[in-house]
C-alpha positions in Angstrom: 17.1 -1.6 18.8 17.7 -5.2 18.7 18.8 -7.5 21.8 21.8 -9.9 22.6 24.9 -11.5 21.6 25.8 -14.1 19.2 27.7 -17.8 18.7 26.6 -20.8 16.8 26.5 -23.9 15.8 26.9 -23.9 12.7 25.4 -26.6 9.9 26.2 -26.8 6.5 26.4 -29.5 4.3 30.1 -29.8 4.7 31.3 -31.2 8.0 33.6 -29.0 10.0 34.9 -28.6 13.2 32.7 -27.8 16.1 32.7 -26.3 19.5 30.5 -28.0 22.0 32.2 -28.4 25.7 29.1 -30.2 26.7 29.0 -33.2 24.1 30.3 -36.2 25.7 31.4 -33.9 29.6 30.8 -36.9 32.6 32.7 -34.8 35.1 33.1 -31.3 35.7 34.0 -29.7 38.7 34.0 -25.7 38.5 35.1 -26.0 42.3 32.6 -22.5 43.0 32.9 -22.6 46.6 32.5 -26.6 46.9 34.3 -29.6 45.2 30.3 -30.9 43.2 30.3 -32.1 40.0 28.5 -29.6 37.6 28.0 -31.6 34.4 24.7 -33.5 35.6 26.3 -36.6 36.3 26.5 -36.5 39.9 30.1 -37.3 40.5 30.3 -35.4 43.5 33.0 -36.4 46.3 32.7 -38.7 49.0 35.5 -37.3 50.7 37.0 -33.4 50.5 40.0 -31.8 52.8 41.0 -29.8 50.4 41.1 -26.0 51.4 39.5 -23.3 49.3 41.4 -20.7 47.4 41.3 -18.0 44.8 41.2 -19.7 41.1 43.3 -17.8 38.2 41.0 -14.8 37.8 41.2 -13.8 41.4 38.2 -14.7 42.5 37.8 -16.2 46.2 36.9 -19.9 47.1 36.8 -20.9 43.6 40.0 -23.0 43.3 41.3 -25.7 45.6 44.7 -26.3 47.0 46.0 -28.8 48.4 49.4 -28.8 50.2 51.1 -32.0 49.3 50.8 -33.9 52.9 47.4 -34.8 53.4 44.6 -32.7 50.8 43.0 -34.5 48.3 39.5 -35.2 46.9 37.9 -38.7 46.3 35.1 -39.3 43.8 33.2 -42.8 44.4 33.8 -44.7 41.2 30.8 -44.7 38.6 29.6 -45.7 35.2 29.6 -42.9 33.5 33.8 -42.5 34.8 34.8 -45.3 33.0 35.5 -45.4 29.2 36.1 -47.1 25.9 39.3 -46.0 24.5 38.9 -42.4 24.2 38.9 -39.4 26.7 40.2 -36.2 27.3 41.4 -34.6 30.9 41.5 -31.2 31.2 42.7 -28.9 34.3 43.8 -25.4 35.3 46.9 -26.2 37.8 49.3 -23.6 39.9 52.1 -25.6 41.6 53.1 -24.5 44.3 55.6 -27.3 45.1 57.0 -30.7 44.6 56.7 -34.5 45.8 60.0 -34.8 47.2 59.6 -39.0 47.8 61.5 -42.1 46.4 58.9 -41.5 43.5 58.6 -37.5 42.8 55.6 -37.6 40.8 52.8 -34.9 41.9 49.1 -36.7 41.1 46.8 -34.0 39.8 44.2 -36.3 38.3 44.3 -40.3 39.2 42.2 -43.1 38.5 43.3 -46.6 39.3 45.3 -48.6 41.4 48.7 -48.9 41.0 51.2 -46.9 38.2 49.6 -47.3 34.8 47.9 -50.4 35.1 45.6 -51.4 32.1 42.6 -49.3 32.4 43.6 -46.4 34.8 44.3 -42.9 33.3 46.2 -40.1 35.1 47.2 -36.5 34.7 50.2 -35.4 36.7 53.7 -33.4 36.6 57.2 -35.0 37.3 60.8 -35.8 36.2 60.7 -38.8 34.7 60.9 -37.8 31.0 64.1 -35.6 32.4 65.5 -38.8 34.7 65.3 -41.1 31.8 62.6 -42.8 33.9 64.6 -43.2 37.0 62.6 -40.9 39.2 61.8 -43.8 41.5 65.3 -44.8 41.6 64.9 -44.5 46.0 66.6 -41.2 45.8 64.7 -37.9 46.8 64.0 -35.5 45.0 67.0 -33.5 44.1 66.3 -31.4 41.5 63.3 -29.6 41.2 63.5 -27.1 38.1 63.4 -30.0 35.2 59.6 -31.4 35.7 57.5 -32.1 32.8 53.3 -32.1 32.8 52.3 -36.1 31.2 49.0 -38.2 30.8 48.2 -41.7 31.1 49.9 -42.6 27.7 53.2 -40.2 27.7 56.4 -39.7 25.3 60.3 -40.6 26.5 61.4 -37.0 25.6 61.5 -34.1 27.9 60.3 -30.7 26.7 60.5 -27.2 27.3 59.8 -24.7 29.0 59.7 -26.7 32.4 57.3 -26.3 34.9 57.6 -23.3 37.4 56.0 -23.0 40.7 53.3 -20.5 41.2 52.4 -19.8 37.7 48.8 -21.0 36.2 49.1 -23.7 33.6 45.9 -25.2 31.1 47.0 -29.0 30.9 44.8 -31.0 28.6 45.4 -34.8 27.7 43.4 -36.6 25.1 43.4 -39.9 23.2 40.9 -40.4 20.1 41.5 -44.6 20.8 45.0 -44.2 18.6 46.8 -41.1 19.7 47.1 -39.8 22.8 48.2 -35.6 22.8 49.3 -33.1 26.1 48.9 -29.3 25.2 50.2 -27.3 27.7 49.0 -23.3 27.6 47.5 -24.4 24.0 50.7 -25.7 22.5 51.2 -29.9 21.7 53.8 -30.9 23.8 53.8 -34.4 22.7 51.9 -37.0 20.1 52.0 -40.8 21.0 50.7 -43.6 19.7 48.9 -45.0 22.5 45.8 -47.6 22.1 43.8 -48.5 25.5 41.0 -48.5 27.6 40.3 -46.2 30.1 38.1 -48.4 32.7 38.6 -49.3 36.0 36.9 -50.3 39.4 38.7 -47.5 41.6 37.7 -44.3 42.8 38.4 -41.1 41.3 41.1 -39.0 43.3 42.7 -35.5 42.8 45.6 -34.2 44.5 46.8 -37.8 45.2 46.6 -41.6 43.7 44.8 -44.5 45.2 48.4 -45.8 46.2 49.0 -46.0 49.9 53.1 -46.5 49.1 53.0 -43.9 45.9 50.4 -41.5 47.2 52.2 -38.4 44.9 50.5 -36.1 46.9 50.4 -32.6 44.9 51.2 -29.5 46.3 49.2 -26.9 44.2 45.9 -25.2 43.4 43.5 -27.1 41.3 40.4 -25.7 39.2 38.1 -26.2 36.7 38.7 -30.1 36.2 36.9 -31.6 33.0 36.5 -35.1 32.1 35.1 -35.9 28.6 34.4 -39.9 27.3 36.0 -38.9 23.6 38.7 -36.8 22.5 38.1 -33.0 22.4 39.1 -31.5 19.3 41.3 -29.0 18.5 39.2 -25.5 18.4 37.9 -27.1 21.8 41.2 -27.4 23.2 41.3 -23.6 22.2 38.5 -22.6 24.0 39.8 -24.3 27.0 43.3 -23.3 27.1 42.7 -19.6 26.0 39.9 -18.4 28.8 42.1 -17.1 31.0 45.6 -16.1 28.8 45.7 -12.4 29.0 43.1 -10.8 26.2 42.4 -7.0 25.3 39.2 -5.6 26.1 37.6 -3.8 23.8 35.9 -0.4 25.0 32.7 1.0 24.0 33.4 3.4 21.0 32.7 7.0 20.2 30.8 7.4 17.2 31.6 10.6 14.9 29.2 9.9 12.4 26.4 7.6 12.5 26.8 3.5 11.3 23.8 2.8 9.1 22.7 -0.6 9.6 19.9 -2.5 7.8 16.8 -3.4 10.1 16.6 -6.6 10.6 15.1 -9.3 12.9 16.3 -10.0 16.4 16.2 -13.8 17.7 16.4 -14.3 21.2 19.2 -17.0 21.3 18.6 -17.4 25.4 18.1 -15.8 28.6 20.4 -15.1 31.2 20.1 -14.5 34.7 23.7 -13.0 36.0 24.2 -12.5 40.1 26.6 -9.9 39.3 26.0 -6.5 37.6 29.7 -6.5 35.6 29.8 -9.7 33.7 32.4 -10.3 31.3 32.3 -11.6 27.3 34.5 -13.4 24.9 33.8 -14.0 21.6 35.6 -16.9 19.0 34.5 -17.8 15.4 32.5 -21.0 15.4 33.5 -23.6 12.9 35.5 -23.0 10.3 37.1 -19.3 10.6 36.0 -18.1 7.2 35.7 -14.2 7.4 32.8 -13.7 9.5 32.7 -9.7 10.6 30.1 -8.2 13.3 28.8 -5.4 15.0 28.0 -5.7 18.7 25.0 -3.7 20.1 24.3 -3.3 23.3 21.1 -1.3 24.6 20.8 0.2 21.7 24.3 1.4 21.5 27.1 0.0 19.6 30.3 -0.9 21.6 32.1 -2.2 18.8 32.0 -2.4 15.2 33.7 -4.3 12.0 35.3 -7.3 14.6 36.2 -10.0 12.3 35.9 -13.2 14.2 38.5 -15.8 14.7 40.7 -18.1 16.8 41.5 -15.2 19.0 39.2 -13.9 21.8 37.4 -11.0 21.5 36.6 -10.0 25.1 34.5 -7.0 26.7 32.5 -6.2 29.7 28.9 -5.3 29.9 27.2 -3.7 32.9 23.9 -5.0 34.1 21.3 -3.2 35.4 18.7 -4.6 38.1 15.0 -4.4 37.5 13.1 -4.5 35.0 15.7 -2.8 32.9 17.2 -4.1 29.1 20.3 -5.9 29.1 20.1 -6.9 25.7 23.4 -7.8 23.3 22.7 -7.8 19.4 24.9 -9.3 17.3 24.9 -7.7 13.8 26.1 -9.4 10.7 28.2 -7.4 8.4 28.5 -10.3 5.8 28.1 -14.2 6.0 31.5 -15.1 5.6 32.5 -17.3 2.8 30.1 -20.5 4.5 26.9 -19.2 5.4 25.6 -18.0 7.8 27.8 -15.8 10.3 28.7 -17.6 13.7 30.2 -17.1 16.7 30.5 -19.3 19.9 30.6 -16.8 22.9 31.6 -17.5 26.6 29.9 -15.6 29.4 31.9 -15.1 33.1 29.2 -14.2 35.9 31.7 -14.1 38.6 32.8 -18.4 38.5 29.9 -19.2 37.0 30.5 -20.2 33.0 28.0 -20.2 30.1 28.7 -21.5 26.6 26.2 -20.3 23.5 26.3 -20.7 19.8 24.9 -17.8 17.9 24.1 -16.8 14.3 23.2 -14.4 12.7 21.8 -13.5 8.8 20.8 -10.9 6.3 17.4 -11.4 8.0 17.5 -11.7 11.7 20.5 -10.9 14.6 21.3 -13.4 17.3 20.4 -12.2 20.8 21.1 -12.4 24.3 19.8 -11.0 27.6 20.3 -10.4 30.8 18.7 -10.3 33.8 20.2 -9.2 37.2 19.2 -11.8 40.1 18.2 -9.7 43.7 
């Protein structure tokens, strides 16, 4: 019966808001068993002591910690790290401790000499919203249980809940060359009006600043670091923040009676060639969430049926079997939504190793993906 699995950009006459994690990426570091830049740009490290760890799903040396003496990362500087007035900085961070210096500020991403000099930008967790601003009073760190996560252009006002140690957080920062935004685990922790440039002759550094007497070195583990020259917006930030909060997986289902579905069309959407034989599947709507409802069909059997898509992942696991053999997702419209046509962006997990596709699927034809097993 039919083959693959859906997502899609979607066009219409209408703009709307799109997913694209590519558009505009200049650094991305997956950190799968090295610190290399994975977005084409060849940002890769010129220096690396960092030690390999397990990242948030459990999987081994694809996270780096660094233990807040001596670990960090440096990135030669480069074009394509420097910016106009817009970019977004987005990490997965686990502390698992504190800066306890006259400045108790813990540098997760930091590029620029000196503290917030024009053109630098830095992601990083402290207690200065908490302190007023007097964390570099000269006095160590005293209390460790009120530290906030801020960006290069940050509010005066603490919020809540405060960071804990040894918990996974998604930290995004953005500014659209106006506003700059945090969302911490998907939620806005602060909006600031913030106008500046985000260029700069330094190297890039994680897990410290390029500061010799405010080094804020960061005890913690560090993953899946992306750098963007624009503002990501908000079903992005959705994507980014949600791929590894707790989701249900749906099961294959038992059928009692038999679905009838309308033959249609299958269009091979891509190709994939997996190193692992259990990969795992999450679905979102693409674009505007507008009612969109699928069957998914894999091998010829149906593992779920009448999914409406949305905001919220749909996530499964599909085994894949070596050889020649089909590995072949359908993605079966039940009705186009109220915009045409239905659309889904879905992101694969091989192991570390991420892939993004938009799908769509018609009346006519299903979107499709397969799968090949590497040997």
């Amino acid at each position: 019966m039919k083959n693959i699995f859906f997502i899609l950009l979607f066009f219409s006459a209408t703009a709307f808001t799109q997913v694209n994690l590519s558009k505009g990426l200049k650094a991305y570091y997956p950190f799968t068993g090295n610190a290399n830049d994975a977005s084409g740009n060849k940002n890769n490290p010129s220096f690396n002591n960092a030690t390999l760890t397990k990242d948030r799903f459990g999987n081994a040396n694809s996270a780096y910690h660094f233990n807040g003496i001596n670990n960090y990362i440096q990135i030669p500087n480069s074009p394509s790290l420097n910016f106009a007035n817009q970019i977004t900085l987005a990490v997965w961070v686990r502390p698992t401790g504190f800066y306890y210096d006259i400045c108790h500020a813990n540098s997760i991403i930091s590029k620029g000499t000196a503290d917030y000099y024009p053109g630098n930008y830095a992601l990083r967790y402290d207690d200065a919203l908490f302190t007023d601003g007097k964390g570099c009073s000269g006095d160590l760190l005293k209390d460790s249980l009120h530290l906030n996560f801020r960006g290069t252009g940050t509010t005066q006002k603490t919020y809540t809940p405060y960071i804990k140690k040894n918990q996974w957080y998604s930290v995004i920062y953005t500014n659209d060359g106006t506003t700059a935004r945090l969302y911490v685990d998907c939620e806005l922790k602060y909006t600031v009006n913030f106008k500046e440039t985000f260029t700069n002759k330094d190297d890039l550094f994680f897990g410290r600043t390029n500061d010799s007497f405010f080094p804020f070195w960061t005890n913690a583990d560090i993953d899946d670091i992306r750098i963007y020259d624009r503002a990501v917006n908000e079903k992005e930030i959705v994507a980014l923040c949600k791929e590894a909060l707790k989701k249900d997986t749906i099961k294959p289902i038992t059928l009692t009676k038999e679905i009838p579905l309308e033959k249609r069309n299958n269009q091979l959407v891509k190709q994939i060639a997996v190193e692992h034989d259990s990969i795992s599947v999450t679905l979102y709507d693409n674009g505007d969430i507008d009612g969109d409802s699928v069957t998914l069909i894999y091998n010829d059997k149906i593992i779920t049926t009448h999914q409406r898509l949305s905001d919220k992942p749909i996530t499964f696991t599909l085994k894949v079997e070596p050889g020649q053999s089909r590995n072949e997702l359908v993605m079966y419209a039940e009705n186009l939504g109220s915009i045409p046509p239905n659309t889904a962006l879905m992101i694969i997990y091989d192991g570390k190793k991420r892939y993004e596709l938009n799908i769509s699927s018609t009346k006519n034809s299903n979107g499709v993906v397969a799968f090949t097993l590497k040997e």
